[in-house]
TORPA-4810 file (N, C-alpha, C, O; in nm, 3 decimals):
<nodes>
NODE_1_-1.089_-1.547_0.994_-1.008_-1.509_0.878_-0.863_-1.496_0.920_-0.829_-1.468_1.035_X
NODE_2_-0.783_-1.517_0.825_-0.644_-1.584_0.865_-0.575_-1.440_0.788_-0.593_-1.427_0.667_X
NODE_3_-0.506_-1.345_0.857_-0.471_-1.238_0.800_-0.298_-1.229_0.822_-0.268_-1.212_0.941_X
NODE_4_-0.211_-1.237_0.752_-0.060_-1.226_0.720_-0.046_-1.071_0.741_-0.127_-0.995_0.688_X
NODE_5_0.055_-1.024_0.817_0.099_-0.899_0.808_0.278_-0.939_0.806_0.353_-0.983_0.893_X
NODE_6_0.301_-0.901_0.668_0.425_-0.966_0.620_0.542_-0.895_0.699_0.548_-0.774_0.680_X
NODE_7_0.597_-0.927_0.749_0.725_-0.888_0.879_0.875_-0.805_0.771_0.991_-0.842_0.792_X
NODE_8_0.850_-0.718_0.687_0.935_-0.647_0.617_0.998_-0.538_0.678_1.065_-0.453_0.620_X
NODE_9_0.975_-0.544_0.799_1.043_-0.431_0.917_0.991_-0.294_0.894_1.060_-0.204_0.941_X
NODE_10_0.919_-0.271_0.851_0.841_-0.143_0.856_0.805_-0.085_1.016_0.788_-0.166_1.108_X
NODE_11_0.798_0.041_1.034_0.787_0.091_1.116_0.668_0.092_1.169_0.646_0.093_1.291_X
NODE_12_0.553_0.091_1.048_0.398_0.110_1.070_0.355_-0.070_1.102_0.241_-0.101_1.066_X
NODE_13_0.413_-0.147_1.145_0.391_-0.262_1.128_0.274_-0.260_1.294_0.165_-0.312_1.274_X
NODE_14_0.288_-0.225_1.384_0.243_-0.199_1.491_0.079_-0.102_1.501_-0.024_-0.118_1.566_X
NODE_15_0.109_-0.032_1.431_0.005_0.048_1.401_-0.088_-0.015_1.295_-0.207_0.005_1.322_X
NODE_16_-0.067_-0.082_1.188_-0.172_-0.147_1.095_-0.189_-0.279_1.231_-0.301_-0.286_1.282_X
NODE_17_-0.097_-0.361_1.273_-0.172_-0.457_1.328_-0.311_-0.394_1.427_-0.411_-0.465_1.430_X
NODE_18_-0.312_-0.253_1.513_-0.406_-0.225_1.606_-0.513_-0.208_1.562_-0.621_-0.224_1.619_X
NODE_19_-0.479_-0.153_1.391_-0.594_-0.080_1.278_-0.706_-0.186_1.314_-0.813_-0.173_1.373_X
NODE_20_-0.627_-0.323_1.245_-0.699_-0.446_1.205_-0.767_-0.518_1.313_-0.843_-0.615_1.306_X
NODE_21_-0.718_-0.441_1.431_-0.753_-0.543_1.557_-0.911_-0.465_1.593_-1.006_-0.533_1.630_X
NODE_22_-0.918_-0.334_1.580_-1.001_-0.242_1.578_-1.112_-0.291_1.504_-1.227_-0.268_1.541_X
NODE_23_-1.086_-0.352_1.408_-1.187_-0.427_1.306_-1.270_-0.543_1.335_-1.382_-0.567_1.290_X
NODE_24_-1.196_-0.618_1.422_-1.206_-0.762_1.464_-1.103_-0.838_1.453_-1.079_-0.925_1.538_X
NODE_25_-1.009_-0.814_1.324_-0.934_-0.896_1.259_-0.839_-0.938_1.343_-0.813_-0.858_1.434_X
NODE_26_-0.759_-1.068_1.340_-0.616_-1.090_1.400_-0.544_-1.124_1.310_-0.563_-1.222_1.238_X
NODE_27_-0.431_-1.032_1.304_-0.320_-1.061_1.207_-0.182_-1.087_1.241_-0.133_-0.991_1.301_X
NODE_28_-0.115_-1.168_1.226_-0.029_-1.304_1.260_0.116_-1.200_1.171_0.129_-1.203_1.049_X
NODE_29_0.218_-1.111_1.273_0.307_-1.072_1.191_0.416_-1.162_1.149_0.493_-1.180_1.243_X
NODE_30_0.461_-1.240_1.016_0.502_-1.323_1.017_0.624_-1.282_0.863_0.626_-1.190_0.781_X
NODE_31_0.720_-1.415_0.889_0.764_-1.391_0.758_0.806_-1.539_0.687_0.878_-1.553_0.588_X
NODE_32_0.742_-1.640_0.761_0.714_-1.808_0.735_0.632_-1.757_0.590_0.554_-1.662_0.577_X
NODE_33_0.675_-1.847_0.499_0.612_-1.848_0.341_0.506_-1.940_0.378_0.406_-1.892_0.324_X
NODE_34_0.483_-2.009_0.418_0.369_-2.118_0.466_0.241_-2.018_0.511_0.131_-2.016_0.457_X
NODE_35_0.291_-1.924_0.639_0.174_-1.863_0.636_0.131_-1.751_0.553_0.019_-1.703_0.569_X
NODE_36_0.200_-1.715_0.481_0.177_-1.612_0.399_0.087_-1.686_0.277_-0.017_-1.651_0.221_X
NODE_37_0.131_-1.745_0.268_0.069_-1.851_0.141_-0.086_-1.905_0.207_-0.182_-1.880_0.135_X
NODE_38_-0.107_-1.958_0.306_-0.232_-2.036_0.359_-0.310_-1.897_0.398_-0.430_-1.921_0.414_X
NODE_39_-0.276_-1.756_0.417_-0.381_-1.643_0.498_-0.443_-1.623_0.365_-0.395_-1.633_0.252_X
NODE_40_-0.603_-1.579_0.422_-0.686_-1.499_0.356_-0.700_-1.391_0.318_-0.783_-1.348_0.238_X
NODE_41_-0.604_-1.331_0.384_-0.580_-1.166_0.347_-0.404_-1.143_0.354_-0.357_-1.231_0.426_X
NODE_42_-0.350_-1.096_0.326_-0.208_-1.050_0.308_-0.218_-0.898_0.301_-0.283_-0.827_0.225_X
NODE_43_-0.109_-0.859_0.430_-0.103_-0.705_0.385_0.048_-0.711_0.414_0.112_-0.763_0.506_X
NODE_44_0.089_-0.630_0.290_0.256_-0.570_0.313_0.229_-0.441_0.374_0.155_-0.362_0.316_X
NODE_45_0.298_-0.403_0.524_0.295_-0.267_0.532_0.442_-0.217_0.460_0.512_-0.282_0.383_X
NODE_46_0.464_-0.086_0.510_0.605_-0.036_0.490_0.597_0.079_0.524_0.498_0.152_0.520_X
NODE_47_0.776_0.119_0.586_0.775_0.279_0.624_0.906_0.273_0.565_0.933_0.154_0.548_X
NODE_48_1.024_0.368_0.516_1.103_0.399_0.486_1.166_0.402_0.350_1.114_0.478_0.268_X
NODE_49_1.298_0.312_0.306_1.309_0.324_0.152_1.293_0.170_0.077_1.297_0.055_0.120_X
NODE_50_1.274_0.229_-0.058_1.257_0.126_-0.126_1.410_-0.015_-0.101_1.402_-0.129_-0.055_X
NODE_51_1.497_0.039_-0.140_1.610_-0.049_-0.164_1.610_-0.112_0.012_1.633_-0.232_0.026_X
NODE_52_1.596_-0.061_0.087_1.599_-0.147_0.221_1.487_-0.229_0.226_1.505_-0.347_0.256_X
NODE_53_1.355_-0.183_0.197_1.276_-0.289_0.208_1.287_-0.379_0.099_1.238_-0.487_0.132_X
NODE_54_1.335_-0.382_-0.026_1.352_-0.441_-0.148_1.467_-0.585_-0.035_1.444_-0.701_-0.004_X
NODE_55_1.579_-0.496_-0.009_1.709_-0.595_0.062_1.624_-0.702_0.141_1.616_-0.819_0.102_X
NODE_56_1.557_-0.654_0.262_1.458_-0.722_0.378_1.400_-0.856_0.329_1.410_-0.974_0.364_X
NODE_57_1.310_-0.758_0.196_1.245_-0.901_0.162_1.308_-1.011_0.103_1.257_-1.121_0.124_X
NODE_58_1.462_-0.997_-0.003_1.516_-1.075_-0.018_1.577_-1.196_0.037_1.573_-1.314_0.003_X
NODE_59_1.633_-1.134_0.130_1.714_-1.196_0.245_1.638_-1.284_0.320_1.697_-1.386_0.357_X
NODE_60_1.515_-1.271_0.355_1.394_-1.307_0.396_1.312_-1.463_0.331_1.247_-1.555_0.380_X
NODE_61_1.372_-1.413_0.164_1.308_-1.544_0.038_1.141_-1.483_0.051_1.041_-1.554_0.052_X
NODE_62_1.146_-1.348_0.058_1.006_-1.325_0.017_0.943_-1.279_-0.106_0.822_-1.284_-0.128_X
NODE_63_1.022_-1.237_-0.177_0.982_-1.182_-0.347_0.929_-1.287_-0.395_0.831_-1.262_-0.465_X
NODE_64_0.965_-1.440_-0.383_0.918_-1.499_-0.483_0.759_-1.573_-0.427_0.683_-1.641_-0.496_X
NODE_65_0.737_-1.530_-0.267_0.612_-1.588_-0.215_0.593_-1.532_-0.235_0.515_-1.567_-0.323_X
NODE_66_0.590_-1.379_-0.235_0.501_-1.271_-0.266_0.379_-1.296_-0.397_0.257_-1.305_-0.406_X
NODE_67_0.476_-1.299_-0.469_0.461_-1.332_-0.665_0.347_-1.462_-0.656_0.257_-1.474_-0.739_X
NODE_68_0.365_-1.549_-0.550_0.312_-1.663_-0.563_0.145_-1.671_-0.496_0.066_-1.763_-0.518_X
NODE_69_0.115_-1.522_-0.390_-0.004_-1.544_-0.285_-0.094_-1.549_-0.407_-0.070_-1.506_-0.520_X
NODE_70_-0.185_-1.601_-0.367_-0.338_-1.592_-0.461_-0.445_-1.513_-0.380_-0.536_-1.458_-0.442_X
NODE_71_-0.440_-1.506_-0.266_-0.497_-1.438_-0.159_-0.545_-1.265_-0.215_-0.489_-1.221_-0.315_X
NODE_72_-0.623_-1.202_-0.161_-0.615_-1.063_-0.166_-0.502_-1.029_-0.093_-0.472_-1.079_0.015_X
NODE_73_-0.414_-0.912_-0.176_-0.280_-0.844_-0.110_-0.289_-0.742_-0.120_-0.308_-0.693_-0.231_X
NODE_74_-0.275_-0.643_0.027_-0.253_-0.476_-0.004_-0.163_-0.447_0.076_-0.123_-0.484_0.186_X
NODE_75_-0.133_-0.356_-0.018_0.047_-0.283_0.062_0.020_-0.171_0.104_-0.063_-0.104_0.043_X
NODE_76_0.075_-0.129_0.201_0.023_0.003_0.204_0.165_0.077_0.246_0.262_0.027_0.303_X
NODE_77_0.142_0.224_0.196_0.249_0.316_0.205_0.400_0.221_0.114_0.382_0.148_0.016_X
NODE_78_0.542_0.248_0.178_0.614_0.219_0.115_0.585_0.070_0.056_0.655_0.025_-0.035_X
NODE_79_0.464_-0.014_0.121_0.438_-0.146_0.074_0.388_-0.103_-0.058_0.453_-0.140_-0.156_X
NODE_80_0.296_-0.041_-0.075_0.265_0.015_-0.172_0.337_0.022_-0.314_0.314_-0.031_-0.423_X
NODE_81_0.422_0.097_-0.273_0.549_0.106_-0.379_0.631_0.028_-0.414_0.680_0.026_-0.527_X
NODE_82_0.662_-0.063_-0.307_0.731_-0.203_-0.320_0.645_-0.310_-0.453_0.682_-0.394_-0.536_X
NODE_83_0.526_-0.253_-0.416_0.439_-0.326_-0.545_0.447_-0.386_-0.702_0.437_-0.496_-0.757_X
NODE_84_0.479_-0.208_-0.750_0.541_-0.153_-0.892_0.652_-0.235_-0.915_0.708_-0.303_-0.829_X
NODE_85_0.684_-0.225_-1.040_0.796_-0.283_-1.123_0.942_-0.230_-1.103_1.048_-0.287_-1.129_X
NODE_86_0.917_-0.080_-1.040_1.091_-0.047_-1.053_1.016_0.083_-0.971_0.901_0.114_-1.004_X
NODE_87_1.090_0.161_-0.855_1.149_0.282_-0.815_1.266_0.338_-0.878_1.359_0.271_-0.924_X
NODE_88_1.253_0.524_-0.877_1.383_0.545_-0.843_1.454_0.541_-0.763_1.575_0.528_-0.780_X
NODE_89_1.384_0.552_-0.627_1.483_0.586_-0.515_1.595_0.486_-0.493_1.620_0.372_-0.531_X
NODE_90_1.657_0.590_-0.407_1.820_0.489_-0.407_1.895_0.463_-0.506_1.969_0.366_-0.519_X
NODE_91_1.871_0.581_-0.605_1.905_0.500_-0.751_1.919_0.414_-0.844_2.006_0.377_-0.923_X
NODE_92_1.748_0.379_-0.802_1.718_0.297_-0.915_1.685_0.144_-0.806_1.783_0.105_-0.741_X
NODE_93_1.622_0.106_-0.798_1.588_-0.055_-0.714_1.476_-0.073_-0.828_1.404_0.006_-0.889_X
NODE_94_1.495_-0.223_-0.829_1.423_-0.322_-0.901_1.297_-0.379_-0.817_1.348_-0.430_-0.718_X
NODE_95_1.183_-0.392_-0.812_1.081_-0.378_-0.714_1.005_-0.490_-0.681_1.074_-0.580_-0.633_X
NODE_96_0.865_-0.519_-0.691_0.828_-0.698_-0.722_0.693_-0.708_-0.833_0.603_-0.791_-0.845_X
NODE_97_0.717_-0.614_-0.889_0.716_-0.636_-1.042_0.527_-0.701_-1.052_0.488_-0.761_-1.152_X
NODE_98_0.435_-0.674_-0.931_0.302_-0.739_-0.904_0.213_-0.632_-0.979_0.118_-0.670_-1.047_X
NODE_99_0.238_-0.526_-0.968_0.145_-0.385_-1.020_0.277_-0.337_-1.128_0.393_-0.315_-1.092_X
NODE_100_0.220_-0.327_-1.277_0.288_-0.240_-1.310_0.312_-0.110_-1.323_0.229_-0.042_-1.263_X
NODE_101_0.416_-0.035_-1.394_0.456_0.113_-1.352_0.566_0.073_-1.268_0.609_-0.033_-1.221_X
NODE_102_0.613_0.267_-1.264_0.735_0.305_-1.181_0.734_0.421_-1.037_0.680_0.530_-1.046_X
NODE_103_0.776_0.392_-0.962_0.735_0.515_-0.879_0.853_0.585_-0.902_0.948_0.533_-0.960_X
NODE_104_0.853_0.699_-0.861_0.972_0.825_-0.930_0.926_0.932_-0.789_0.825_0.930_-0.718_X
NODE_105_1.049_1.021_-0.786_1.076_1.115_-0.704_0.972_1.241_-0.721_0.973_1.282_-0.837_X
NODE_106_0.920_1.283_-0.670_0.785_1.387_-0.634_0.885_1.519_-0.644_0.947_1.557_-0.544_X
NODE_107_0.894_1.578_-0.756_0.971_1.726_-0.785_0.901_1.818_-0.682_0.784_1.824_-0.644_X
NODE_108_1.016_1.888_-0.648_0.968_1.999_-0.551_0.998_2.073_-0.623_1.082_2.070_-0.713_X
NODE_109_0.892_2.187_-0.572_0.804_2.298_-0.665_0.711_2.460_-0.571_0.653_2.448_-0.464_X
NODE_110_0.719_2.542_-0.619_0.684_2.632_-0.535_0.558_2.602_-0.477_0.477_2.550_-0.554_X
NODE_111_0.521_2.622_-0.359_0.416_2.543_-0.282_0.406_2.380_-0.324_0.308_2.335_-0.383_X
NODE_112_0.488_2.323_-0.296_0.490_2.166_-0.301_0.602_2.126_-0.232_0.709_2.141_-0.290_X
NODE_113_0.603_2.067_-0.093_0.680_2.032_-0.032_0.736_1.898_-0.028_0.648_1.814_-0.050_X
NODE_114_0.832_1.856_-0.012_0.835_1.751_-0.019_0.946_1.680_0.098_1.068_1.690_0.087_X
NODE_115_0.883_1.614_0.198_0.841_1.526_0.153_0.661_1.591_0.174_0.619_1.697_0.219_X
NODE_116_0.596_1.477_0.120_0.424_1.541_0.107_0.400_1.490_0.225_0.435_1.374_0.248_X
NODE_117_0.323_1.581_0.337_0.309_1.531_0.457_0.173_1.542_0.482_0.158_1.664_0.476_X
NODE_118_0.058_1.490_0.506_-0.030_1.593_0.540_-0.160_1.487_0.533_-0.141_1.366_0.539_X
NODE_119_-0.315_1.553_0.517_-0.445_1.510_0.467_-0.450_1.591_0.338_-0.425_1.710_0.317_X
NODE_120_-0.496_1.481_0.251_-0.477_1.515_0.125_-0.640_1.501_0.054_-0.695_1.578_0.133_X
NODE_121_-0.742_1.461_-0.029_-0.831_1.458_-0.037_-0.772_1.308_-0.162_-0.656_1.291_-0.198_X
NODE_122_-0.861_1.246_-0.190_-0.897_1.162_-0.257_-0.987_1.192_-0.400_-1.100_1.240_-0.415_X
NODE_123_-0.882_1.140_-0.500_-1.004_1.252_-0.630_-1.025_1.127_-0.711_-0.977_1.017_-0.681_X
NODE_124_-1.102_1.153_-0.817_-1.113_1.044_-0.969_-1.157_0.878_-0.914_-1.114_0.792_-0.991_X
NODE_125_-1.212_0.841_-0.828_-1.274_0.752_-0.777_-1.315_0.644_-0.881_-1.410_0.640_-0.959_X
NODE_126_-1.207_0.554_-0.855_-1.324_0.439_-0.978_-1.380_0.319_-0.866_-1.336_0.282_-0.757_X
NODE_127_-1.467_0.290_-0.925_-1.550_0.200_-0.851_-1.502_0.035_-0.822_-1.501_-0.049_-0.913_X
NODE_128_-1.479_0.016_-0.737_-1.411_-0.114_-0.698_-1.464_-0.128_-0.524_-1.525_-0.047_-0.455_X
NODE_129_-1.415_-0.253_-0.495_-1.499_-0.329_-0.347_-1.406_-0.232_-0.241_-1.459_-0.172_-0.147_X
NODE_130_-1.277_-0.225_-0.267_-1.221_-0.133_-0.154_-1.209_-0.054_-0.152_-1.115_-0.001_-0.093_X
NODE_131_-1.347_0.039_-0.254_-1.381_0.202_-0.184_-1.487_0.197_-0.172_-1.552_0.301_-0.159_X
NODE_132_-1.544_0.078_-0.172_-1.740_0.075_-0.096_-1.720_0.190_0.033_-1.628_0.169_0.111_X
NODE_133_-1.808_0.310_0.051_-1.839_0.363_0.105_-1.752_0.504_0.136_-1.770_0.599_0.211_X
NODE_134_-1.642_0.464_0.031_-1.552_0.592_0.048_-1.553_0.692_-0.070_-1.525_0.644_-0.180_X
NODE_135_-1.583_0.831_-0.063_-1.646_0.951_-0.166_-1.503_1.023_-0.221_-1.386_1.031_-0.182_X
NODE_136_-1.579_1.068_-0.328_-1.521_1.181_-0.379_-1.481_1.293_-0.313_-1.576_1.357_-0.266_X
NODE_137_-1.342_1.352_-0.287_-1.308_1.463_-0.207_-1.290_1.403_-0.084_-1.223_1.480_-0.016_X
NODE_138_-1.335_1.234_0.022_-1.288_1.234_0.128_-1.135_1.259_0.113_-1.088_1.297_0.005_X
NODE_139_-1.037_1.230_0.251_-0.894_1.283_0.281_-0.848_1.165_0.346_-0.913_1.072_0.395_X
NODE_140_-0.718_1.185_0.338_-0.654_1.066_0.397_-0.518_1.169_0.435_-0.494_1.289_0.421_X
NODE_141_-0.429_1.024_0.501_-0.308_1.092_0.565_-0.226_1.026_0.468_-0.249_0.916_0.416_X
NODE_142_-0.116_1.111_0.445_0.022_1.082_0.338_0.134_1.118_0.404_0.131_1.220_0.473_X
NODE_143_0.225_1.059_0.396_0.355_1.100_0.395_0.465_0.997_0.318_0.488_0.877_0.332_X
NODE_144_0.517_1.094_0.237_0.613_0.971_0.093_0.634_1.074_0.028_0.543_1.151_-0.003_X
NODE_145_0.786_1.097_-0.010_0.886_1.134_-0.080_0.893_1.110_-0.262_0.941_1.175_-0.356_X
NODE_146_0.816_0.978_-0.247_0.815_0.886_-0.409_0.623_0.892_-0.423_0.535_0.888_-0.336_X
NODE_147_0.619_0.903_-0.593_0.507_0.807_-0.560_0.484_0.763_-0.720_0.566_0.793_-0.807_X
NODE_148_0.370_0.695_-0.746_0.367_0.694_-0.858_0.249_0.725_-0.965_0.129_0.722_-0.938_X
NODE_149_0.317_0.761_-1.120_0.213_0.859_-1.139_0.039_0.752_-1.209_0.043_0.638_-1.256_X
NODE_150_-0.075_0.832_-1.193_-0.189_0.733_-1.229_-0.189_0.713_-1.328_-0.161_0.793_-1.417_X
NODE_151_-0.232_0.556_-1.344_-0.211_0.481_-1.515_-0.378_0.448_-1.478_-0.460_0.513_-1.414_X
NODE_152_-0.386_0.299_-1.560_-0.508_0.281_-1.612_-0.549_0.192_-1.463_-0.665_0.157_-1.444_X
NODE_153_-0.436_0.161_-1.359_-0.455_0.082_-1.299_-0.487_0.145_-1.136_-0.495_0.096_-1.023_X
NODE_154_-0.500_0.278_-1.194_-0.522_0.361_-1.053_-0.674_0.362_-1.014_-0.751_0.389_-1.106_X
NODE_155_-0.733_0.332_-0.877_-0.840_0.348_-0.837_-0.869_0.470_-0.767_-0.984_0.507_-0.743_X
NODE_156_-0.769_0.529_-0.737_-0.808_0.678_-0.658_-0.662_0.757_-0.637_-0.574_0.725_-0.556_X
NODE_157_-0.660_0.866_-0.730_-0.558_0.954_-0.713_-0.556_1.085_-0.570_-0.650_1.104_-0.493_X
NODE_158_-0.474_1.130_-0.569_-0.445_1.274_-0.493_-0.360_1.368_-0.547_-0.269_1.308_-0.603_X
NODE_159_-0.346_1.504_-0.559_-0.295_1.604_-0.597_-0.211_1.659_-0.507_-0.261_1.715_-0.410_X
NODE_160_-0.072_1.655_-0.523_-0.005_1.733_-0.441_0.158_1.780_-0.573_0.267_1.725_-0.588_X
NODE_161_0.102_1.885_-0.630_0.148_1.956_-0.708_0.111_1.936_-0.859_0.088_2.010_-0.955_X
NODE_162_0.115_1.794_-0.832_0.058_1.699_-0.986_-0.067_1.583_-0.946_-0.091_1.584_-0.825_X
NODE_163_-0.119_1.521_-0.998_-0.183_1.400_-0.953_-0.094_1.243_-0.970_-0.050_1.190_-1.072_X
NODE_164_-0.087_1.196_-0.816_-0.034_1.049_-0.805_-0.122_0.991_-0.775_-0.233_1.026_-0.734_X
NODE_165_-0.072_0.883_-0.797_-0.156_0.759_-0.744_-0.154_0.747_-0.571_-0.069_0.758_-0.482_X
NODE_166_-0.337_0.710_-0.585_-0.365_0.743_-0.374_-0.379_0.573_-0.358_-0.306_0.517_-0.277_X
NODE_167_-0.493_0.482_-0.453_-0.498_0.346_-0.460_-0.490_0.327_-0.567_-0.512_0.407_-0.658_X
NODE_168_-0.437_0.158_-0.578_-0.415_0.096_-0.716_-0.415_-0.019_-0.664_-0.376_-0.070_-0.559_X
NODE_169_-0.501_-0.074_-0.826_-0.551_-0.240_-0.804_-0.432_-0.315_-0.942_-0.352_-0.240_-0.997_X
NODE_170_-0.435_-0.377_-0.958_-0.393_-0.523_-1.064_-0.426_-0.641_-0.987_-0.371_-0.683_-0.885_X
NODE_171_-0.555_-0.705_-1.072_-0.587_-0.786_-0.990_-0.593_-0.785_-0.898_-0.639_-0.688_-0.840_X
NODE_172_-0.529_-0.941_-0.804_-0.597_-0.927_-0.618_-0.475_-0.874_-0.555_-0.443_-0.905_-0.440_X
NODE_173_-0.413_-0.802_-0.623_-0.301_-0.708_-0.566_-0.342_-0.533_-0.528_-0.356_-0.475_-0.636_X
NODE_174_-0.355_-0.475_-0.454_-0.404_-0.330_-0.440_-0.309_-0.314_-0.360_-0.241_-0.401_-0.305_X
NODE_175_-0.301_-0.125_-0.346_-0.220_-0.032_-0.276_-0.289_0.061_-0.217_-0.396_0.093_-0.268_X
NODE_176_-0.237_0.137_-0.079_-0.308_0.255_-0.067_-0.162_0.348_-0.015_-0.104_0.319_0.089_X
NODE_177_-0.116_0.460_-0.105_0.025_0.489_-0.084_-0.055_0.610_0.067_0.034_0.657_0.138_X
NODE_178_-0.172_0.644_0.100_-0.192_0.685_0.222_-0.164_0.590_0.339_-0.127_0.473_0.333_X
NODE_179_-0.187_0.656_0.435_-0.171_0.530_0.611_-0.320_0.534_0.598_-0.366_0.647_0.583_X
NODE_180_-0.413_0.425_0.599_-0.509_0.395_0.610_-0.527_0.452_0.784_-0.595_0.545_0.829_X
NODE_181_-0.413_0.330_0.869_-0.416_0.318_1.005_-0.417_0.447_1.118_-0.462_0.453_1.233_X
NODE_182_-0.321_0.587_1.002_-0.363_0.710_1.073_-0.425_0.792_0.967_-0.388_0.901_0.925_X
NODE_183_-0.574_0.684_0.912_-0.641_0.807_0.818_-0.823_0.812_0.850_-0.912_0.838_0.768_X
NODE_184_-0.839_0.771_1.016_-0.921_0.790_1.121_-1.063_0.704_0.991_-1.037_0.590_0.952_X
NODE_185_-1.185_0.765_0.944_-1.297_0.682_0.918_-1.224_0.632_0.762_-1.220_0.516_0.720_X
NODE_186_-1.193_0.701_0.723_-1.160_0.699_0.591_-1.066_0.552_0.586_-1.119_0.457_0.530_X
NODE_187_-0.944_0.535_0.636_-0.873_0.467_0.653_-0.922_0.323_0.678_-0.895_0.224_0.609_X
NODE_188_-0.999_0.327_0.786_-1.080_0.217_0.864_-1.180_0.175_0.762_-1.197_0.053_0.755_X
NODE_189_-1.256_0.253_0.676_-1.339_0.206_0.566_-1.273_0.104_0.478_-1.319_-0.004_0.439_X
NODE_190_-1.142_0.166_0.451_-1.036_0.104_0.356_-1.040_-0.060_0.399_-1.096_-0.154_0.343_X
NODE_191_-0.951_-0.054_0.532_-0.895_-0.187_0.551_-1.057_-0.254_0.563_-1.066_-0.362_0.504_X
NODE_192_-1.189_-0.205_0.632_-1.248_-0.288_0.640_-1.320_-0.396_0.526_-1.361_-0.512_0.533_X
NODE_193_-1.311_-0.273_0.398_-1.329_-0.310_0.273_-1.251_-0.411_0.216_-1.300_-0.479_0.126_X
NODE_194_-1.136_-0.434_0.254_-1.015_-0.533_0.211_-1.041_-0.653_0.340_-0.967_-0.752_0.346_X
NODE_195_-1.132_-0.637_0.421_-1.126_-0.790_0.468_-1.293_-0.797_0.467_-1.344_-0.846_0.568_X
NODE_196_-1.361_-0.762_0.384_-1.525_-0.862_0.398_-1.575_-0.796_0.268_-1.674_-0.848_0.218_X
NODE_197_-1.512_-0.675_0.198_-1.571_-0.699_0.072_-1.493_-0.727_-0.079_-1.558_-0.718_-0.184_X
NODE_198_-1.323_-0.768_-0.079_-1.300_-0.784_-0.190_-1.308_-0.923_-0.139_-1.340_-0.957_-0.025_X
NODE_199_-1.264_-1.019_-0.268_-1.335_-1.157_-0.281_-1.169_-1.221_-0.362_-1.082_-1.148_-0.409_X
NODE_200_-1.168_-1.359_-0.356_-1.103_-1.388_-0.420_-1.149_-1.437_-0.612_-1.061_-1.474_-0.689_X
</nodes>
């Protein structure tokens, strides 16, 4: 299996490749539209802000391969968010428009820190191939400043003052705004689920 780990300069880019290697998988960090386009799996990672990774991928000519994979694609963390139609952060960035919705700034609030750092639990579970084997109440690791709130397109929220979105599908596009890669069985269930049980 031919797996793209899209080269958007993320910090976690190192850490999802070991995730995947842990799996079996080999993933090719690249930012050639050729291979992004020919892999079987596509994952955007991301660590930092929207408008820099928004800039990256431009500069790059990746928004419009993005738009174009037919492949299964998951973003994870700020990839995640890169997903949606529009952020606020940075005041306001225009996003890649694959999942709709907005991600928005996480109000801080008495006992609600922000940024949200932590293991969080996983709630409202809908049934889809990339939570085969993952429950109600398991936890994952978070850390994100933004997130966005659950629509119809959310597969698994978390509560940290309010309920956001934890995964989200549109079509063969999904998110997991947790680190799968530091979210030990839970995490590893995730990605393994995104390379042998969603389908094109």
């Amino acid at each position: 299996m031919r797996v793209a780990l899209v080269d958007g300069g993320g910090t976690n880019i190192g850490s999802v490749s070991y995730a995947l290697e842990r799996l079996g998988a080999t993933s090719r960090l690249t930012a050639d539209p050729g291979d992004i386009l020919a892999a079987d799996r596509v994952v955007l990672p991301g660590v930092g802000a929207a408008g820099a990774g928004m800039r990256r991928l431009r500069e790059l000519g990746l928004v419009e391969v993005l738009a174009q994979v037919q492949a299964p694609l998951l973003g994870v963390c700020l990839g995640m968010q890169l997903l949606f139609e529009r952020s606020e952060e940075d005041g306001g960035v225009a996003t890649l428009g694959l999942v709709p919705g907005e991600v928005v700034g996480i109000p801080p609030a008495a006992g609600v820190r922000v940024p949200h750092m932590g293991w969080n639990a996983l709630t409202d579970l809908a049934e889809d191939p990339l939570l085969v084997g993952i429950e109600e109440g398991d936890r994952a690791y978070f850390v994100h400043s933004y997130a966005a709130a659950p629509t119809e397109h959310t597969l698994a929220s978390t509560v940290h003052g309010r309920p956001w979105t934890a995964v989200v599908r549109s079509g063969l596009r999904w998110g997991a705004q947790f680190h799968p890669e530091r979210s030990s069985s839970v995490g590893s269930r995730l990605l393994r689920n995104f390379l042998v049980e969603v389908d094109r």
